[in-house]
Structure formats: C-alpha cells, structure tokens
C-alpha positions as CSV (number, residue, x, y, z in Angstrom):
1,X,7.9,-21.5,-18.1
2,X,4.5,-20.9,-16.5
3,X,1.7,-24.2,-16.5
4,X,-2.0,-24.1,-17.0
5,X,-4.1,-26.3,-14.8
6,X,-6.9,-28.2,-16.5
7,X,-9.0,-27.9,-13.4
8,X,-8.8,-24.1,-13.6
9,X,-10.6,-24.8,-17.4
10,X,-13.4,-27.1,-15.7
11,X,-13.5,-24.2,-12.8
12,X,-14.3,-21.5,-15.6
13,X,-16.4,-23.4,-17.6
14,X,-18.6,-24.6,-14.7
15,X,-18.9,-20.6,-13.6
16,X,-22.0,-18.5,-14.7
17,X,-22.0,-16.9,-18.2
18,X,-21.3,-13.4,-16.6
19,X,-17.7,-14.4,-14.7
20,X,-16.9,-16.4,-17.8
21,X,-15.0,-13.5,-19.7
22,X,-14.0,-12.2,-16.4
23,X,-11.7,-14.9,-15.2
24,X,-10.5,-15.5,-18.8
25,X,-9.3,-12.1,-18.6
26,X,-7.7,-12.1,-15.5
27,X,-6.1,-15.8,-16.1
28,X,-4.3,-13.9,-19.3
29,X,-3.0,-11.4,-17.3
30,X,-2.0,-12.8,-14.9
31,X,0.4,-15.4,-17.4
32,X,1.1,-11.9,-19.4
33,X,2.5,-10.2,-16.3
34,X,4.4,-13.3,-14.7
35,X,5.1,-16.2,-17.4
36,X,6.3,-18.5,-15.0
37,X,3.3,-18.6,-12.8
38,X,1.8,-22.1,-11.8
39,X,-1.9,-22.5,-11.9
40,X,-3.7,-24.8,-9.0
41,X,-7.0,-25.1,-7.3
42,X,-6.6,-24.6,-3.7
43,X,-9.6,-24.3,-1.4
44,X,-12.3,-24.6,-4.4
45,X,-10.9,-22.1,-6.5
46,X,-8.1,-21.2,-8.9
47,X,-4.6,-20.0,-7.2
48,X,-1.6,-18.6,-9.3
49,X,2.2,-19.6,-7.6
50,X,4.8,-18.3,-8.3
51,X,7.9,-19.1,-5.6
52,X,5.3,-19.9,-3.3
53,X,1.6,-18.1,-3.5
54,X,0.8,-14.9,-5.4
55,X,-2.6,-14.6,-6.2
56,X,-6.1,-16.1,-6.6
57,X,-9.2,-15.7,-8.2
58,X,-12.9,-17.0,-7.8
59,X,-16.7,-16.9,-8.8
60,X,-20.0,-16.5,-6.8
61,X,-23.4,-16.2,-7.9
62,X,-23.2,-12.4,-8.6
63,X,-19.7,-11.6,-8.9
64,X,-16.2,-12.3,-8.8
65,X,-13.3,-11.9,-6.6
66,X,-9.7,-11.6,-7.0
67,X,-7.0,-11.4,-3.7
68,X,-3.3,-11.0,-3.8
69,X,-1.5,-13.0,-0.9
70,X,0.5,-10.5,0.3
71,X,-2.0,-7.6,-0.6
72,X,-1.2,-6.1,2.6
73,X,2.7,-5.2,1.5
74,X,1.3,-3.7,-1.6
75,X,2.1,-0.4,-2.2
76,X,-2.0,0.4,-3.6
77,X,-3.9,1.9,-1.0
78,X,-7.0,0.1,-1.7
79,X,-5.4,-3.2,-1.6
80,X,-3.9,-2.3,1.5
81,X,-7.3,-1.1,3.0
82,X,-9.2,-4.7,1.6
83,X,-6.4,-6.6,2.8
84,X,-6.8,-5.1,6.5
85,X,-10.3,-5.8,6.2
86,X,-10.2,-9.3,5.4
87,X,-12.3,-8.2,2.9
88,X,-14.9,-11.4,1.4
89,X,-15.3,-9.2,-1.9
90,X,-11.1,-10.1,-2.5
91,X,-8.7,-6.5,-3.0
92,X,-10.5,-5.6,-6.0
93,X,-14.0,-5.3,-5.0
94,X,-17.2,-7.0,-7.0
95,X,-16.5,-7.9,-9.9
96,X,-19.8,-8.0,-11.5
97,X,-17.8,-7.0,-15.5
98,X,-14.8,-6.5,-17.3
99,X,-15.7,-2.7,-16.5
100,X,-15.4,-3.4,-12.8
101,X,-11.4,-3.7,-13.6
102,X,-9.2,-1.9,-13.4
103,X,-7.3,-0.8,-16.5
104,X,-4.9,-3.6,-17.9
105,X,-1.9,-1.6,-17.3
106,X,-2.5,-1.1,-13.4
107,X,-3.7,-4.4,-13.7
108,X,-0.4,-5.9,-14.7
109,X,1.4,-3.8,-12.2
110,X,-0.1,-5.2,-9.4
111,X,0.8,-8.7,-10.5
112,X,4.5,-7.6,-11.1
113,X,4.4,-6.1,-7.5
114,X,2.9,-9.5,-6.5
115,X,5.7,-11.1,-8.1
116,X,8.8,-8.8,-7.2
117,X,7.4,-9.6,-3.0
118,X,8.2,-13.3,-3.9
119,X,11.4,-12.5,-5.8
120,X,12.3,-10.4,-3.0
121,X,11.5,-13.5,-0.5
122,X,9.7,-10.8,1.5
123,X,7.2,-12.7,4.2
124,X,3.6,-11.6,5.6
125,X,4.1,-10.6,9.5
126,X,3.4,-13.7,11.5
127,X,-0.1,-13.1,12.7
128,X,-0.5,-12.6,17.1
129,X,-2.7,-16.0,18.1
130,X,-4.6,-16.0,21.2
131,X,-2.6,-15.7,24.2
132,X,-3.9,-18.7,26.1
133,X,-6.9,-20.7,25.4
134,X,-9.4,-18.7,27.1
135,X,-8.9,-15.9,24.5
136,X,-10.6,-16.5,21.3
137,X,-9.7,-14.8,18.1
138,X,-13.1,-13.0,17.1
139,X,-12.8,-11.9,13.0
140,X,-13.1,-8.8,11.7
141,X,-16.2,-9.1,9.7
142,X,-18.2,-10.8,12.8
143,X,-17.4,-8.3,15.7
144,X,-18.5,-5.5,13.0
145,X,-21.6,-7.0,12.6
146,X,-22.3,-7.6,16.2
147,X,-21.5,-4.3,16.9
148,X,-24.8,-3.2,14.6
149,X,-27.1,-5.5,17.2
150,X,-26.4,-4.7,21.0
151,X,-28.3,-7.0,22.1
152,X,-26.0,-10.1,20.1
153,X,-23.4,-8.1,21.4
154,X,-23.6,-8.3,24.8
155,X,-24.8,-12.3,24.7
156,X,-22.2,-13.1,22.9
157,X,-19.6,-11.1,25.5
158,X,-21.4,-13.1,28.0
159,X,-20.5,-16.5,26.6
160,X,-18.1,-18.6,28.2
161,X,-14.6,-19.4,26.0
162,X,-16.3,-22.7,24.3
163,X,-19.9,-20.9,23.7
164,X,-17.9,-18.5,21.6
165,X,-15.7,-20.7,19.9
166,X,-18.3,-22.4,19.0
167,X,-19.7,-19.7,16.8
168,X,-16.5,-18.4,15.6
169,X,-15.2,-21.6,14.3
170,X,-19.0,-21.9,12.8
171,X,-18.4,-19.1,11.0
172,X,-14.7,-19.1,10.1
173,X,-14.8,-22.6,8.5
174,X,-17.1,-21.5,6.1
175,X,-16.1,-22.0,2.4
176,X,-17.8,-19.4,0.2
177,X,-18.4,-15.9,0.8
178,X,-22.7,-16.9,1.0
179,X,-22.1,-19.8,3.2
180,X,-20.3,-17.1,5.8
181,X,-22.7,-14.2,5.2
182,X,-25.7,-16.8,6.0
183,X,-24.1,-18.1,8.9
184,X,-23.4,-14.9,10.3
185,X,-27.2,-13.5,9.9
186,X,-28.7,-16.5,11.9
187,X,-25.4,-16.2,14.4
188,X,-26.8,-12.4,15.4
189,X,-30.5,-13.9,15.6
190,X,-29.6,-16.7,17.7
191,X,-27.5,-14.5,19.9
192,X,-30.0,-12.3,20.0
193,X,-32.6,-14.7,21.3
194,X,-29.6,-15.7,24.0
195,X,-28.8,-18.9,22.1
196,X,-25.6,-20.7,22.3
197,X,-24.3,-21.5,18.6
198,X,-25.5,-25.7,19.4
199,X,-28.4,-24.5,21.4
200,X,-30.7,-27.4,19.4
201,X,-29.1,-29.6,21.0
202,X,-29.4,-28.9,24.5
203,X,-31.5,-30.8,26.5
204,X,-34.2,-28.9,28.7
C-alpha cells in the first residue's frame, strides 16, 4: 500500500485558502488512481513515487501547478507541448480552481499513464549537455525572453562563457516560479544596460 506524508499535510495547510481544495483534490486522485504511491517533499513541494518519480504538485501566490515526470512520453498533446516547454505553469496550466481541471476521469488517466511508464520501466531520453565548457546550456524560457529585447540579446551573445553562465546559473537555481520570473526581468534590464550578471561588484 500507498503512504501519506505528514509534511504534505503541513505543505497544504500552510498554502493560501484558494489552493487548499485544489491540492486536496489532486492528492485524492492521485492515491485513487495509483494506491501504492509514496508521498514526499522534494525541492519545497509535495512529490508522488511510485517505482521511482511520477508526479508532483505545488502552490504559488495565485495558482497552482501540477507536472508529471515523464510528461514528455505521455500520449496527451498538451502535456507533451508543456513538457517541451519546460513550462513554469506545470503540464496542466494555472490552476487558479477546481474548474481549471480537467475532468476526474481524464484526470485519473493521466496518473494511470504516469504509472504504467514506471511499470513499464520506460526512461526519459538522457538529455545532450554542453559539448565542452565553453558551451553553455541557455533554457528555454530565457532565450524566449531575450529574443523580445534585441538589445539584451545581442549583449548577452557578446558575453564571454563565464559572463553568461553567470546569469544562467542565476536564473536556473531559482526555487519558485516568482523567484525565476523576477530574476529574469532584471537579467534583460541589466543586459540591456550592457551589464554583466555581478556587474555591482566590479571595481571601476
């Protein structure tokens, strides 16, 4: 059988009144759908195991998210499309109300998807890393927001290896969805001012 975390209770009950019945609901389904999942906090919020990890769900000031692990194997489109995209929203969307949901039903199927990929032992692809060290990994959601400001753009392209890292480990080591978004608006101001990400620091 399945176990319940007490730290997922505290995580709940510590979340605003709005996400309250939202992550009750999906904790239910999740247990409905796969009865021998194992509840655990990981990264600051509540993860759900089962023969390694299957899904994972989390609160912010104005909505909720929930993410499969292997959402990119799933056979939904839209999970499919959110997992490419690294999306910060997780492979539902907002989740601002039980109406945001989708119906129980799909709901469950998804988990039992989730599940069968871990039955099935089947693994994510084993992502390309940077070919050398003076190739950095730029993510997703920063070169599309560069790519709005030309100016940040071509600073940024402009940097040396370690001036970019710099910015992209900023950003990437983030741990909430606000912290990121935050960091990434001053990153395109800075850049566009032709500032390195630690340019307080250096001397004149």
């Amino acid at each position: 059988m399945g176990k319940k975390d007490p730290r997922v209770d505290a995580y709940i009950a510590k979340s605003r009144e709005f996400a309250k019945p939202i992550l009750e609901h999906l904790r239910g389904l999740v247990h409905k759908a796969c009865p021998e999942t194992e509840e655990t906090i990981k990264w600051g919020f509540p993860h759900f195991d089962y023969k390694g990890m299957m899904c994972s769900m989390a609160s912010f000031k104005q909505h909720c998210a929930f993410g499969f692990w292997k959402a990119s194997l799933m056979k939904n489109k839209k999970l499919m499309t959110n997992a490419k995209s690294e999306t910060a929203m997780g492979h539902l969307g907002k989740i601002t109300s039980l109406k945001d949901l989708p119906t129980d039903k799909v709901f469950l199927s998804y988990i039992k998807e989730a599940k069968q990929l871990n039955d099935d032992e089947v693994k994510l692809p084993v992502r390309q890393t940077a070919k050398d060290k003076n190739e950095i990994a730029v993510p997703d959601h920063l070169t599309k927001t560069l790519k709005k400001n030309k100016r940040a753009l071509k600073v940024f392209e402009g940097f040396s290896p370690s001036h970019k890292r710099e910015y992209v480990e900023w950003i990437t080591e983030a741990k909430t969805e606000e912290t990121r978004n935050k960091r990434i608006t001053t990153a395109i101001e800075w850049l566009s001012e032709g500032k390195p990400r630690n340019w307080k620091y250096i001397k004149k």
